[in-house]
N, C-alpha and C positions, 0 to 999 in steps of 0.2 A: 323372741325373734325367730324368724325363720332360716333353716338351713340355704346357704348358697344354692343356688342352682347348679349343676353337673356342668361341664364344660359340655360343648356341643360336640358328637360324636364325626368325625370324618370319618363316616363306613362306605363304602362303595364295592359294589358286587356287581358282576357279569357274569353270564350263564353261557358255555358253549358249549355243543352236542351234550355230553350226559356231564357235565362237570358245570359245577358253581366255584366262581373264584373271588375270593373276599378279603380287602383290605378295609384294616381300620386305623386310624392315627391322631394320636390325642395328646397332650402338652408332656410335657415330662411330667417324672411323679411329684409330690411334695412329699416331706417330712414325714408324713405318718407312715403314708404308704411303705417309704423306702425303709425305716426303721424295722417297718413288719416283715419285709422281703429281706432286709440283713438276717432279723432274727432267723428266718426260715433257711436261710442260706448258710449261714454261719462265719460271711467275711465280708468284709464293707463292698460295698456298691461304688460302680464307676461314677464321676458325676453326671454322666446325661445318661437317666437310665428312662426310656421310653416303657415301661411298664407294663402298659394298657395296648402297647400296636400289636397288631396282627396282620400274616397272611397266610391263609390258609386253603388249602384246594381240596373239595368234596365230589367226590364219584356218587352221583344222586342215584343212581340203581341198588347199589350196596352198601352206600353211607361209608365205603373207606375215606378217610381224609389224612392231609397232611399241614401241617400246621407250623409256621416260624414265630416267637415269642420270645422277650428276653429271658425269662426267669427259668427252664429247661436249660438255656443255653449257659445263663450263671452259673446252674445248677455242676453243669460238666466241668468248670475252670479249678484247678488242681486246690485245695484247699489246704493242703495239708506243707508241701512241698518236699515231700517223702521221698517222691518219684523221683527225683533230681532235675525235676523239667523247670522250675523256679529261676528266673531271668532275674539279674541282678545287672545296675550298673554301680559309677563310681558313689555315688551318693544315695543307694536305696535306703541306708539305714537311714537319713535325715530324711528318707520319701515315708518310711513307717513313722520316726515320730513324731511328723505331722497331722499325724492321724490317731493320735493317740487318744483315748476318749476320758474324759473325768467326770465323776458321777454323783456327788455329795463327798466330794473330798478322797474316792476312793478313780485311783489312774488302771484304767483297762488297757495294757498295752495288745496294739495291734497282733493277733495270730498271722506266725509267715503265712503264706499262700501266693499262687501266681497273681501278683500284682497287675501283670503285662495280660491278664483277663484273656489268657488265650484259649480256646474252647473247640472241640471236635464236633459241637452240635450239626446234625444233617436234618434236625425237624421231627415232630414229632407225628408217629404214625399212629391212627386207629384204624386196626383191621377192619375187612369189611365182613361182608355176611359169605359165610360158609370158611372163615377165617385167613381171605387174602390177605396179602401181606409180601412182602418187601423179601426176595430171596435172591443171594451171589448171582452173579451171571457178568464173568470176565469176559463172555463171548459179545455179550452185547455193547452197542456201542449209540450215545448221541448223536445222531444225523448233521454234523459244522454246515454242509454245504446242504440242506434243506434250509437251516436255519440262517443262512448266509443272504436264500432270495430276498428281494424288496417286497413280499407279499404285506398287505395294509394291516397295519397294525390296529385291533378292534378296541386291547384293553392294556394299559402300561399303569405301573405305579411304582413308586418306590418308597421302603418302608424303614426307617432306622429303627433299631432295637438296644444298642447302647452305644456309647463312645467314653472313650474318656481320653485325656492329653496325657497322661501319664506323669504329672507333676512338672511338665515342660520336659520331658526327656523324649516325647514323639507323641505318636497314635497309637491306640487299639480302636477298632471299631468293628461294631456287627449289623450289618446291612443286609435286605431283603429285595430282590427285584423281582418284574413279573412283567412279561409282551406277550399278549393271546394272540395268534393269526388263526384266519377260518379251518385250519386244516391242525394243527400243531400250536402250542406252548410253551414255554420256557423261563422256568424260577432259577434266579443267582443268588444262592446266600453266599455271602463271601464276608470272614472273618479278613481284616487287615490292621498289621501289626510294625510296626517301625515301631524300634526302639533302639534311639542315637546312639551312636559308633555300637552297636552292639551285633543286632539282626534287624532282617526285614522277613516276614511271615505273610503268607497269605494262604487261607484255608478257603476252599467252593467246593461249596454243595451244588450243582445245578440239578434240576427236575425237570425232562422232558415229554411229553405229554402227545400222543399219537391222537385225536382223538376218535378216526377211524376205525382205528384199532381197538380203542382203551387199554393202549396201554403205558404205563407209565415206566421211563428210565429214570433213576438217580444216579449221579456220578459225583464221587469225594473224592479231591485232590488235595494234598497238602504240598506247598511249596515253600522253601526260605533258603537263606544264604547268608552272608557275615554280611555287617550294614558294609565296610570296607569293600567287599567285593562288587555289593551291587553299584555303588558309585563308582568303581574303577572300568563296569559292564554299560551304565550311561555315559562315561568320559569316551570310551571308545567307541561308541554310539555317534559319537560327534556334536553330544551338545559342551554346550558352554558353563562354565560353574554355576551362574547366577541359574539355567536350566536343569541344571542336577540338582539345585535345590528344590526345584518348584517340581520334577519328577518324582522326587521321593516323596511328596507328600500326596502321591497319585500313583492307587494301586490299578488302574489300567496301564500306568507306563513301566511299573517295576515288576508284575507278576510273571508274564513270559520271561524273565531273565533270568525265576529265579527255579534251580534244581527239583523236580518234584520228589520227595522222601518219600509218598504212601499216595497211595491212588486204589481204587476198590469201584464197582459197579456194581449196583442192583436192580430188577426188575419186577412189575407186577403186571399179569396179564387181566384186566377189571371184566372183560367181555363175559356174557354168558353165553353157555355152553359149552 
């Protein structure tokens, strides 16, 4: 018998001034895959791990690129729970041994690690030629109010790279966006994290992208607050319970509310000369 056929690839690429932008999106993984990505990782996998998606942005003069993928961003979620960053609520221990694995009569109990798959990923860079690269720069800043006009939007996508419910205790999720305009760009990774009566997290990367210029900003925010406070911050907002429920589960309505802890800016200047 002959091997299945491959699932068919959702790739789609746009090209503006010197920059290629490319998404890919393809079913979640099965079993094999995800086994081999545990083994390499070393801690179970969330259940919807998109595996195969990608987007990533390539400077065609220098071949710098930058790249969002789940398995790098796996790769950063605390493994160990050494750190003390490890989120626990009232029932995690029945959340681990759920997960408990048995193998020929031999019980593999789950290693702690951050469960809540929370991760500082900003995307993976390859320098370009003559070794650019991604260096601090607190001075610079993302243009809001360029990015604010109506100008037409050429290329938009949006890319999931894992989620998981948390055992019914909330969301983590890792999501990738992308809107090209003729002049300017703009990637949203944003980590988002509710986990009930506990906290609410949200981590964004955004990448802005001159292409005038070539040159590229990244800006990392981290934001959270106690789940408590952010419902007490929508109740005074003025919606209604049945509305605080349905805001929590939506991190464009809970993320401006919530305290930023760590924020950091980078820049690469791609022009030659």
């Amino acid at each position: 018998m002959h091997p299945p056929p491959p699932p068919p690839s959702s790739t789609r690429t746009h090209t503006q001034s010197t920059f290629r932008i490319l998404t890919t999106k393809l079913p979640i993984l099965k079993s094999d895959p995800i086994d081999a990505l545990h083994a390499r990782l070393g801690i179970p996998i969330p259940e919807m791990i998109f595996g195969d998606n990608l987007l990533s942005l390539t400077h065609l003069p220098t071949n710098w690129s930058l790249s969002f993928s789940a398995e790098p961003a796996l790769d950063l979620v605390d493994k160990t729970g050494s750190n003390g960053s490890m989120l626990r609520v009232a029932y995690a221990n029945e959340w681990s041994a759920t997960r408990e694995k048995t193998s020929s009569g031999i019980k593999e109990v789950v290693k702690p690690f951050d469960w809540s798959y929370s991760t500082t990923y900003k995307g993976t860079e390859v320098k370009g030629k003559g070794g650019k690269c991604f260096e601090k720069n607190e001075r610079e800043e993302i243009p809001l109010e360029l990015l604010k006009r109506r100008d037409p939007i050429l290329f938009h996508d949006e890319v999931v790279l894992y989620e998981s419910e948390l055992d019914d205790n909330g969301i983590s999720a890792l999501t990738v966006k992308v809107r090209v305009m003729e002049q300017r760009m703009l990637v949203l990774c944003r980590f988002f994290l509710r986990l009930d009566n506990v906290l609410v997290r949200v981590r964004d990367t955004r990448v802005y992208v001159d292409f005038e210029e070539e040159k590229v900003v990244r800006e990392w925010m981290s934001r959270e607050d106690k789940f408590e406070n952010v419902k007490k911050n929508l109740y005074m907002s003025g919606l209604m319970p049945d509305a605080i429920t349905v805001a929590l589960r939506d991190s464009n309505q809970v993320a401006n509310l919530l305290p930023v802890v760590e924020h950091e800016v980078e820049s690469v200047s791609l022009k030659s000369g």
